[in-house]
C-alpha positions in Angstrom: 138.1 129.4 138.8 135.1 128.1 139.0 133.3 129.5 142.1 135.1 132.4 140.4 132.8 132.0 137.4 129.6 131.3 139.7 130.1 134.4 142.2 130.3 136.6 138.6 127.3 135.1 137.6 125.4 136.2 141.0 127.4 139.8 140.9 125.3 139.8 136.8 122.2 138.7 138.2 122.4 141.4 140.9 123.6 144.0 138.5 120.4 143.1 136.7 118.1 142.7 139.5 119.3 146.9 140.4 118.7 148.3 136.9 115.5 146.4 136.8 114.3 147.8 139.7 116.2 151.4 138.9 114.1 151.8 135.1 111.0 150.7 137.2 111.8 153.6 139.5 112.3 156.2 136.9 109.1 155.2 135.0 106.8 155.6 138.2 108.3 159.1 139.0 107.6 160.2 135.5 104.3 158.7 135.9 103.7 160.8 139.3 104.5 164.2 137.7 101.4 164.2 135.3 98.9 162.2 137.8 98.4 161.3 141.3 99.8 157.4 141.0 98.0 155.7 144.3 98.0 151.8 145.6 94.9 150.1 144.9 93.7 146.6 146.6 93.1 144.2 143.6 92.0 140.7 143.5 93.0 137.6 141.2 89.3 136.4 141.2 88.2 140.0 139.5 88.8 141.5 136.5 89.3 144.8 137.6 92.8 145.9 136.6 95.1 148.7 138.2 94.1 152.1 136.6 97.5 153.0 136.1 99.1 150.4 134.9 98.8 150.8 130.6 100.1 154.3 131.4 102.7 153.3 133.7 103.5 150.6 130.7 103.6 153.4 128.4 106.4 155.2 130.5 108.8 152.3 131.1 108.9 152.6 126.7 110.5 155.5 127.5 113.2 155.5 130.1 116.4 155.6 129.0 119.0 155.8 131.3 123.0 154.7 131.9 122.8 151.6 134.6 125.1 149.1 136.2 124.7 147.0 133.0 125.2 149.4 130.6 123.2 151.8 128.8 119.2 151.2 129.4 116.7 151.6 126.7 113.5 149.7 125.3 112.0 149.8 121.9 108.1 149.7 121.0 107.5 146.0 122.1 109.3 146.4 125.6 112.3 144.5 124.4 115.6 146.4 125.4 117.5 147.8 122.7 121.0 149.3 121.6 123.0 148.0 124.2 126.7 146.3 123.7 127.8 143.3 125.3 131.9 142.6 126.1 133.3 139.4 124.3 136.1 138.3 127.4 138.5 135.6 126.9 140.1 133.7 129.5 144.3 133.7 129.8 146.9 133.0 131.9 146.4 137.2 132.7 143.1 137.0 133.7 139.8 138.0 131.4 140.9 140.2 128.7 138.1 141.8 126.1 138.4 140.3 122.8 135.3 141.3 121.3 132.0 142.9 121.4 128.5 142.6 120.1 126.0 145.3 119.9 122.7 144.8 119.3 122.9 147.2 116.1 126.1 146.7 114.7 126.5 142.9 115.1 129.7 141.3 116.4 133.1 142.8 116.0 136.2 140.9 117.3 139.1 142.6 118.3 141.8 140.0 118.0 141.9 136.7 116.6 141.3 133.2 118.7 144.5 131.5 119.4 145.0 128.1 116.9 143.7 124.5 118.0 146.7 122.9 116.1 149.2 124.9 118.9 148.0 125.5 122.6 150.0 126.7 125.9 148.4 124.6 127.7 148.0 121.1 126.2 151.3 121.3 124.7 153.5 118.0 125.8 151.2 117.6 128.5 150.5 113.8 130.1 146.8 113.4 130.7 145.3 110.3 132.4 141.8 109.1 131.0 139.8 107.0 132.4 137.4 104.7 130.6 135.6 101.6 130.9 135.6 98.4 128.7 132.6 98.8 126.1 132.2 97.2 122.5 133.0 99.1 120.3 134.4 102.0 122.5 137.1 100.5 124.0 138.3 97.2 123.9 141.1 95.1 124.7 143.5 93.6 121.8 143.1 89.9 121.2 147.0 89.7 122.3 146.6 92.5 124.7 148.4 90.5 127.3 151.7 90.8 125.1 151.5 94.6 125.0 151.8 97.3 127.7 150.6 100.8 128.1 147.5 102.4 125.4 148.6 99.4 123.2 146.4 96.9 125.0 143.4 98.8 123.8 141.5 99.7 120.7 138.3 100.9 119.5 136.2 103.8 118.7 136.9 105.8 121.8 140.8 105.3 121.2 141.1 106.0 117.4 139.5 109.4 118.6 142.0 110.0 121.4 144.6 109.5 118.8 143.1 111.8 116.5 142.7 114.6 119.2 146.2 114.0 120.8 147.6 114.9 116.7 146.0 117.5 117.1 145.9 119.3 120.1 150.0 118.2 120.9 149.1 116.2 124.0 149.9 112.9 125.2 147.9 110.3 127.1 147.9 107.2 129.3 144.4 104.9 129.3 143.5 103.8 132.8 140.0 101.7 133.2 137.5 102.7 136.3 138.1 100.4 139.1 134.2 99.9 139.7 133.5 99.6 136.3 131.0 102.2 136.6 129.9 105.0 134.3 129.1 107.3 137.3 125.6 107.7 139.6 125.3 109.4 142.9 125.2 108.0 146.1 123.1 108.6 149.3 125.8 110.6 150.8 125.8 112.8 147.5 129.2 110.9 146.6 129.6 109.7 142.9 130.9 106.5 141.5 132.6 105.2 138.5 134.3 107.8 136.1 132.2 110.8 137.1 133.4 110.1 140.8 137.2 109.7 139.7 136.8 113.3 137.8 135.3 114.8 141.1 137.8 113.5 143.1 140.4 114.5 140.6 142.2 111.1 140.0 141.8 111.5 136.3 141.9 114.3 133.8 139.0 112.7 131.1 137.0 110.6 130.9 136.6 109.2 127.5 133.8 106.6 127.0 130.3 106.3 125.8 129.7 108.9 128.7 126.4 110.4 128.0 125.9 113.9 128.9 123.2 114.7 132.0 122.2 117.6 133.7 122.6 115.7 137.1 126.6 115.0 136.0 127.1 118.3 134.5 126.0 119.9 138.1 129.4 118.2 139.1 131.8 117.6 136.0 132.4 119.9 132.9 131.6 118.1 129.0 132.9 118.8 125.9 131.3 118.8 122.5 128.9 116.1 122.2 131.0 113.4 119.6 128.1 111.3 119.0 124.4 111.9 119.4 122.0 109.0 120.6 118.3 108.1 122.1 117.2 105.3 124.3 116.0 102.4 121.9 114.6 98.8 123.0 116.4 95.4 121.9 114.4 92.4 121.4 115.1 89.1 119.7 113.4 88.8 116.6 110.4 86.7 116.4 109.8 85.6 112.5 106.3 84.4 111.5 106.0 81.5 109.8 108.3 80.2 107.1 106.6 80.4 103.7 104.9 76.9 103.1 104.0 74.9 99.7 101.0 76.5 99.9 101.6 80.3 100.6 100.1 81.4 97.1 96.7 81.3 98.9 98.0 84.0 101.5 96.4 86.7 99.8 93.2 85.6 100.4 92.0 84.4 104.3 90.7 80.7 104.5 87.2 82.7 104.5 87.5 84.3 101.5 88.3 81.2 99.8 85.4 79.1 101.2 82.9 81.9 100.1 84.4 81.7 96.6 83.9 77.8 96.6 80.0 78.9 97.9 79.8 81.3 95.4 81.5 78.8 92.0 78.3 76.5 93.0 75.8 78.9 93.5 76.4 80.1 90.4 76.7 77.0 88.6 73.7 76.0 89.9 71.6 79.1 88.8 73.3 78.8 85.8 71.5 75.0 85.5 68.6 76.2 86.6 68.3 79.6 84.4 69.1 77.8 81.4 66.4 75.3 81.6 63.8 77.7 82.3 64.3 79.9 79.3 63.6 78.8 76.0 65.8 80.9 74.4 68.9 78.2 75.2 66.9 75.6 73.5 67.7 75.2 69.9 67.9 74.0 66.8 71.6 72.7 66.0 71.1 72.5 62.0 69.1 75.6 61.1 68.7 74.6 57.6 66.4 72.4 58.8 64.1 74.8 60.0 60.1 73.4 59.9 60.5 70.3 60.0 61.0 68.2 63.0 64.0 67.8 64.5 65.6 67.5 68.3 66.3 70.3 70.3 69.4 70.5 72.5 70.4 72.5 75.3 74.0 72.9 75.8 73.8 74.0 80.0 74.1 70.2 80.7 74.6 69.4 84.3 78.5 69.1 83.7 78.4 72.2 81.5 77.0 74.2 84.2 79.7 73.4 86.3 82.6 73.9 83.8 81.8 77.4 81.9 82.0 78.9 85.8 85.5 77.7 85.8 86.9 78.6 82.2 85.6 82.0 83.5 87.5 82.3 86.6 90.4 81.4 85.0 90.6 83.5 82.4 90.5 81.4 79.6 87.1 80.8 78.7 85.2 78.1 76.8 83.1 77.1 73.4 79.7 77.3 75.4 78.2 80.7 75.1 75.4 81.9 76.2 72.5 82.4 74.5 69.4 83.5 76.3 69.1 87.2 78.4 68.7 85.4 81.4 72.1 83.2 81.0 73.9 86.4 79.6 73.1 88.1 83.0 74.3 85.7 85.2 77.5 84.5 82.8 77.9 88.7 82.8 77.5 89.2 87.0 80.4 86.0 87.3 82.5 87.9 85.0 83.0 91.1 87.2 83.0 88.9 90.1 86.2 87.2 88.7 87.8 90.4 87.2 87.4 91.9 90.5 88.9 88.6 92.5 91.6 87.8 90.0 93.0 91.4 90.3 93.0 91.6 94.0 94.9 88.2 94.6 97.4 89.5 91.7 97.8 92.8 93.7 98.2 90.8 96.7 100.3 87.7 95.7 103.7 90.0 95.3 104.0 91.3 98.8 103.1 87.6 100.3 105.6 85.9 98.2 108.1 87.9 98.8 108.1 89.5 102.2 108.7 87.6 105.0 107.1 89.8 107.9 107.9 89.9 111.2 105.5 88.6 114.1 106.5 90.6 116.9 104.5 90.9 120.1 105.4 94.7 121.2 105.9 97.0 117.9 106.2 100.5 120.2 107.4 101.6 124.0 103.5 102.0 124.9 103.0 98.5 124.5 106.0 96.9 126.2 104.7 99.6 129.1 100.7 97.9 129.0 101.8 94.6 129.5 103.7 92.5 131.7 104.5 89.3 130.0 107.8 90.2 129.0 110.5 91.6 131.2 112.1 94.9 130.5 115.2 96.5 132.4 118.4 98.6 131.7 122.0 98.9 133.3 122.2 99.1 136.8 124.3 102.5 137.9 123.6 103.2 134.0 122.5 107.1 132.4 119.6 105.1 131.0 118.2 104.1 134.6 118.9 107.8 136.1 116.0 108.5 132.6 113.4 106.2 133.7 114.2 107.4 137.5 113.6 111.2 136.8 111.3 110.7 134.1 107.6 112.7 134.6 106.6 111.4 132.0 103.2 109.0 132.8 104.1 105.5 130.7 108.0 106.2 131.9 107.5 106.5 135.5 105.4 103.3 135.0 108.3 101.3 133.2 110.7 102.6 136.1 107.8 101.4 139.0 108.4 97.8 136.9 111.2 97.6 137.1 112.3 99.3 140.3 109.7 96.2 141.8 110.3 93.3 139.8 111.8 90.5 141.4 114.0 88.8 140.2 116.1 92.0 139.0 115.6 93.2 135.4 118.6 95.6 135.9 121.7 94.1 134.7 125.7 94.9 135.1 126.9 95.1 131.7 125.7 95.2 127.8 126.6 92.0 127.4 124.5 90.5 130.0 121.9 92.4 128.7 122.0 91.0 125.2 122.6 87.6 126.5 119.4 87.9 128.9 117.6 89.0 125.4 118.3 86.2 123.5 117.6 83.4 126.3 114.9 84.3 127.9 111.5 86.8 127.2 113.3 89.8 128.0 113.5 93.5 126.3 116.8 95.6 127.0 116.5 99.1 127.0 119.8 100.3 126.1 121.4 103.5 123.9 120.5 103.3 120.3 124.3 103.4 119.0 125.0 100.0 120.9 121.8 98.6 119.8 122.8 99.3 116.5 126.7 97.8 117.3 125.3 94.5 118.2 122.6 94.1 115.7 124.8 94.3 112.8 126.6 91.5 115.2 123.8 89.1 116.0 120.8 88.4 113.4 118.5 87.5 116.2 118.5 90.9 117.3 116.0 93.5 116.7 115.1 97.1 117.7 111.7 97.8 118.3 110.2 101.1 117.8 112.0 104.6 117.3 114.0 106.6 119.9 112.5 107.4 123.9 114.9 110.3 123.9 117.9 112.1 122.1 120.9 113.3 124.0 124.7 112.7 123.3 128.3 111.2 124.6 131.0 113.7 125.5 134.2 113.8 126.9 134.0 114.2 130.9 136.3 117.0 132.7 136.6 117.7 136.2 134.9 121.1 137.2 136.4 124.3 135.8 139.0 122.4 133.2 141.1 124.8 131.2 141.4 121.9 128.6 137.4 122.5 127.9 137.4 124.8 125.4 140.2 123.2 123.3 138.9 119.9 123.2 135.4 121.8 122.3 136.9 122.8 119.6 139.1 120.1 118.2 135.7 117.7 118.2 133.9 120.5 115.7 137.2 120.1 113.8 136.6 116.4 113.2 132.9 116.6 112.7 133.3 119.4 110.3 136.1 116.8 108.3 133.9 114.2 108.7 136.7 112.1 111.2 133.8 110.6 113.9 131.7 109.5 110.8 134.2 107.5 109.3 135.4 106.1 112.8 131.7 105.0 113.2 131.5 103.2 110.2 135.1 101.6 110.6 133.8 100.1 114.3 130.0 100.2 113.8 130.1 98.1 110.6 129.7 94.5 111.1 128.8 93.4 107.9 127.2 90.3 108.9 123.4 90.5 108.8 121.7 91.2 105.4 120.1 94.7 105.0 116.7 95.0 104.3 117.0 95.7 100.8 118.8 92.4 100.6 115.6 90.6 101.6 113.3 92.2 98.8 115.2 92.1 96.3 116.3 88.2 96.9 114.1 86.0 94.4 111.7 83.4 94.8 112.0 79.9 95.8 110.4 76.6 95.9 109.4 77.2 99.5 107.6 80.2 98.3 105.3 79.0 95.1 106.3 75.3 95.6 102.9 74.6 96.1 101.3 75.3 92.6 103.9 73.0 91.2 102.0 70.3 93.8 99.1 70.9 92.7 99.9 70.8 88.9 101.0 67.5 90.0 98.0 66.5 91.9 95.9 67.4 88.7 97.6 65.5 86.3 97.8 62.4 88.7 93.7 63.0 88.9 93.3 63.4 85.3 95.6 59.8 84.4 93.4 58.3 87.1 90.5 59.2 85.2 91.5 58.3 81.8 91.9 54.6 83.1 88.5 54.7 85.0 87.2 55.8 81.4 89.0 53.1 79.9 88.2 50.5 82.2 84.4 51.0 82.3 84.2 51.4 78.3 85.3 47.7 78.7 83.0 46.5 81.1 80.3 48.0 79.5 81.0 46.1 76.1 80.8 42.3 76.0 83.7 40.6 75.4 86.4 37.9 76.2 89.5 40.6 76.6 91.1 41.7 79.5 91.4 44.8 80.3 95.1 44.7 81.6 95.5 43.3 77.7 94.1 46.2 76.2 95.6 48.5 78.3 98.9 47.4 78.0 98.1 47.1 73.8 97.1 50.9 74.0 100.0 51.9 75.9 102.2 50.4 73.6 100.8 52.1 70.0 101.4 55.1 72.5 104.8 54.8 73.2 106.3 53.2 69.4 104.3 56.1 67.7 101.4 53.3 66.0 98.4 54.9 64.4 96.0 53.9 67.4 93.1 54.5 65.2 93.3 51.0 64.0 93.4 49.7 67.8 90.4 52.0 68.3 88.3 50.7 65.2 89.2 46.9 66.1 87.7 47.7 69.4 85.3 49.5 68.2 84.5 46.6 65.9 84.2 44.4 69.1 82.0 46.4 71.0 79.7 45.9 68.4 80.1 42.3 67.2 78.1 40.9 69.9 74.9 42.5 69.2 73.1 41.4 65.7 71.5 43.9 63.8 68.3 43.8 62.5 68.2 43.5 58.8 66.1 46.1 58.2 68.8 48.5 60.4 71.2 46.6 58.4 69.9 48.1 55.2 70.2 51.4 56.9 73.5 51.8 56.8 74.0 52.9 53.5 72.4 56.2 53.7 71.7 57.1 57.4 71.8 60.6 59.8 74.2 60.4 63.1 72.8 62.3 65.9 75.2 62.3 68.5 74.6 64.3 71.6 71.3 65.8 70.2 72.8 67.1 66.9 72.2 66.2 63.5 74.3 65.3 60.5 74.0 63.5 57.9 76.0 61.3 55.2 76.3 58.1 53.5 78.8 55.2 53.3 80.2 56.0 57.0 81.5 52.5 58.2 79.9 53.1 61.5 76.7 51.8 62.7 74.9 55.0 62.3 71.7 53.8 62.8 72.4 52.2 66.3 73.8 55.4 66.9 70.9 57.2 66.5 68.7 54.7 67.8 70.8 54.9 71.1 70.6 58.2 71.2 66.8 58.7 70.6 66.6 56.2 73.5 68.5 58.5 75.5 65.2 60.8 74.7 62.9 58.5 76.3 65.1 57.9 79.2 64.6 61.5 80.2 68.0 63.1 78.9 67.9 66.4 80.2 69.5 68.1 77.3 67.4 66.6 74.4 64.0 67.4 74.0 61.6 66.3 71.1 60.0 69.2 69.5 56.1 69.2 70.3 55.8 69.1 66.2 56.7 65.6 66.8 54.9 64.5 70.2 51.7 63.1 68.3 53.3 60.3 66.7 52.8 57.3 68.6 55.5 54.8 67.2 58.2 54.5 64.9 57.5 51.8 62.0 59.5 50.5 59.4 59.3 51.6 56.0 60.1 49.5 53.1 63.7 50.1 51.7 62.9 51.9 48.9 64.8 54.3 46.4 64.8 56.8 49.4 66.6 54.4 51.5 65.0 55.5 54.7 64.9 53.8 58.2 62.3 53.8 60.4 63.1 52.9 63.8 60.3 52.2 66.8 62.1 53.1 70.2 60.4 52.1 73.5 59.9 54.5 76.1 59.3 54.6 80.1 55.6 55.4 80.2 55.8 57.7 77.6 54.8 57.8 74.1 57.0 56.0 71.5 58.4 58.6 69.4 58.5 58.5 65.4 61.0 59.8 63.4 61.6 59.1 59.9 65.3 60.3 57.8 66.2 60.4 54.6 69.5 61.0 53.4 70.0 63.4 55.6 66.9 64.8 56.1 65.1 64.9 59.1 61.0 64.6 58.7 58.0 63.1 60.9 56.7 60.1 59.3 52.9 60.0 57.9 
């Protein structure tokens, strides 16, 4: 029947060929009657066209005539028109009309097409099917060697035979290829595996992943395609690194970071620097006291240069503001640097944190082409190698040279080699994308790379000129139209094991992500304790005494921990820090109405119980000793000493402080009054 079909096919193409030739005919004699048509010797290299050919165009519009095919017309745009083509059907009687399309009136069917549910020839008929063991096609049963006949098997492939046998009233009997062989042909033109058991006629289908090829459909009849697919590339997953302590500085490169360290000093140097060039950041802390001559202080001390930066960059600010147009500018600049910095690492910190991305060396089939440190192969005898083997394609006849050459073989016998070969060694498979979705949802360590090399589909196999084609073509639209080889693939396909990606984003943080802050939260406090005690500890050396310092530590610890007021522990020892040291009488005297001046500033008051006028006299040392944040005004420079002043109903204190080849400075106060002494 089905050099019957071929031979009708040549007897159309003939019938074609003569009407062809026939209209051509016709035109060129109506052609002749109005002019003298004559051969003329043209050339491809010219542009010189045959005179008569636009009118000879113009007259083939206008033949109409009955041929061999049927009436012969064409419209306006040389495209034959209103002609009727027979719909035949074929029976046990031979080809009987059941149709017929014109290209006017449309299709108009003359009888109804026979029901799938009820056929003559299907009906309580045995077919063999031959298939091949392939997860999740077909398998065998875990107690398979307990049952007998189609029992022994399960799987994707055999839920669909079921379904179709229901359906089309036949029965069945599962017989695997003895070569365990999908099918490729051989030198002598013979085939192998299923396609070769069709040919040979030892089986009536061939159910299996089977993918459909022109080279096996020059031999065997297809059905339907159930399941459409592409060649896809397995590889084993390669994760980058797991998130460390530390991973909070992802967003930014170790480069980026060291230029913002450069950058912190730069600016808190300029900052030192601007502050003590303008004299706008020099002032007056008591402006009451305006005229009269007092200290002035800048508050851009060495250590406050260093900390406003910071208070800046983190957000939070501090109590020393700018003053001056020059320290505005640059406090200003650091500010949009920050806002700018700060938003980008927030922006950033999100999609480091919490996606783990992969590090894999090939992302695309181009790249696994340009290199060769890892092997790539496919299934030996396999559709997949007959692709790479008749590809034309440039970067695919290059993959199929690889591996063609390579030595060792990269082609392997079965899937599951192939996957095993994946995960031990640097290999890629290249394998259909339905199994390479099958066994990822099976094995974590598995990965596709890239998107599909091709698209084509699996059908069912039938030998050449089947009667059982058209059935089965239309019993697999049946199930896809209900949906039946959707839910079989998610019954088999499904493995449930491996997370989905949305599973990954949406799982929360843990210590291995922002563990680190936590460290260095630590780190800081253990810094800032350590500090406290080298504070402490150097306060006590610096004072004279006969106390030890493990004594007064472990005192100060405990008013800490029972809750004491340690303001008593902190005047007793403030009591001994200055017991050692007799005052003068004259400073002595002072002490009932004296001015503190502590860090450069001025206040005043009376009846304090501390040493005020030590204070100040240490601190107007500090003056001649070069403090960088205290300056004398120049109202005052011209006094040469400070003298005593007899304790009068003022109760001043004069004070003489000596100085490091400098000028001893005067300075006379007065119940809270600050004044240069005459």
């Amino acid at each position: 029947e089905r050099w019957f079909q071929r031979c009708q096919q040549i007897r159309l193409s003939s019938a074609l060929l003569f009407d062809a030739v026939y209209a051509v005919v016709a035109a060129v004699q109506e052609l002749n009657r109005s002019q003298n048509v004559g051969a003329t010797q043209l050339s491809c290299k010219s542009s010189k066209i045959w005179e008569h050919g636009t009118s000879l165009m113009n007259y083939l519009r206008m033949v109409e005539l009955e041929g061999l095919t049927g009436h012969i017309e064409f419209n306006s745009k040389g495209q034959r028109s209103n002609y009727a083509l027979r719909i035949m059907q074929n029976s046990k009687d031979g080809l009987r009309q059941i149709g017929l399309w014109h290209s006017e009136d449309g299709l108009s069917m003359e009888r109804k097409l026979p029901s799938i549910n009820v056929t003559d020839t299907l009906f309580n008929t045995t077919l063999t099917i031959t298939t091949i063991l392939e997860n999740p096609y077909v398998m065998l049963r875990p107690n398979h060697q307990d049952l007998e006949g189609n029992d022994r098997y399960e799987g994707f492939c055999v839920d669909m035979l079921k379904e179709l046998a229901d359906i089309l009233k036949f029965k069945y009997r599962i017989r695997l290829v003895g070569d365990r062989l999908y099918g490729v042909p051989g030198a002598n033109g013979t085939w192998t595996g299923m396609v070769g058991e069709l040919i040979s006629r030892k089986a009536d289908l061939a159910v299996a992943g089977l993918t459909i090829t022109a080279e096996r459909e020059k031999v065997i009849d297809f059905s339907k395609p159930f399941m459409t697919l592409g060649i896809s590339i397995m590889y084993r997953v390669h994760l980058g690194r797991r998130p460390g302590y530390f991973s909070f500085l992802d967003p930014f490169s170790p480069g980026v970071w060291l230029f913002m360290l450069l950058a912190y000093l730069a600016v808190s140097c300029v900052l030192f620097l601007v502050a003590r060039l303008t004299p706008y950041e020099w002032y007056n802390p008591h402006p009451c006291l305006k005229g009269r001559c007092n200290l002035l202080i800048n508050q851009y001390s060495l250590g406050n240069s260093f900390w406003f930066p910071v208070g800046g960059f983190m957000q939070q600010g501090s109590t020393i503001a700018p003053r001056a147009l020059s320290t505005r500018c640059v406090s200003g600049v650091w500010w949009a640097f920050t806002l700018i910095i700060i938003s980008s690492y927030t922006a950033n910190l999100a999609a480091f944190l919490t996606v783990q991305r992969m590090e894999v060396p090939i992302e695309s089939v181009d790249d696994l082409a340009d290199q060769t440190a890892i092997e790539y192969g496919t299934m030996h005898g396999g559709s997949t190698m007959t692709f790479f083997q008749n590809s034309r394609y440039q970067t695919y006849q290059r993959m199929w040279n690889f591996m063609h050459s390579k030595q060792p073989s990269v082609f392997v016998k079965s899937t599951e080699e192939g996957i095993a070969r994946v995960l031990n060694s640097n290999y890629a498979y290249l394998l259909e994308s339905t199994m390479n979705e099958y066994y990822r949802q099976r094995n974590c360590n598995l990965t596709q790379i890239g998107g599909l090399l091709d698209t084509k589909g699996y059908g069912i196999g039938m030998p050449v000129g089947s009667v059982y084609r058209d059935e089965f073509d239309l019993a697999i639209l049946k199930m896809q139209e209900d949906n039946r080889l959707e839910i079989l693939k998610r019954k088999w396909w499904d493995g449930g094991k491996c997370p989905k990606e949305e599973d990954h984003r949406a799982k929360g943080l843990g210590m291995e992500n922002i563990g680190g802050i936590f460290v260095v939260l630590v780190c800081g406090l253990l810094v800032a304790i350590f500090m406290a005690v080298l504070e402490f500890v150097w306060m006590l050396r610096q004072a004279p005494g006969n106390e030890s310092v493990c004594e007064e530590m472990l005192r100060e610890l405990q008013g800490i921990v029972l809750c004491r007021d340690s303001l008593q522990v902190r005047r007793r020892r403030a009591a001994s820090l200055m017991r050692p040291r007799p005052l003068p009488l004259e400073e002595r005297r002072a002490r009932a109405a004296a001015v503190s001046l502590s860090n450069g500033k001025l206040c005043g008051g009376t009846g304090l119980p501390e040493p005020l006028s030590h204070r100040l006299a240490q601190e107007a040392a500090l003056v001649a000793r070069g403090c960088s944040h205290i300056r004398i005004c120049p109202e005052c420079r011209r006094f040469q000493g400070l003298r005593m002043r007899p304790a009068g109903a003022t109760g001043a204190a004069n004070f003489v402080l000596p100085s490091r080849q400098q000028p001893v400075v005067s300075f006379g106060f007065s119940w809270g009054e600050f004044f240069p002494s005459s």
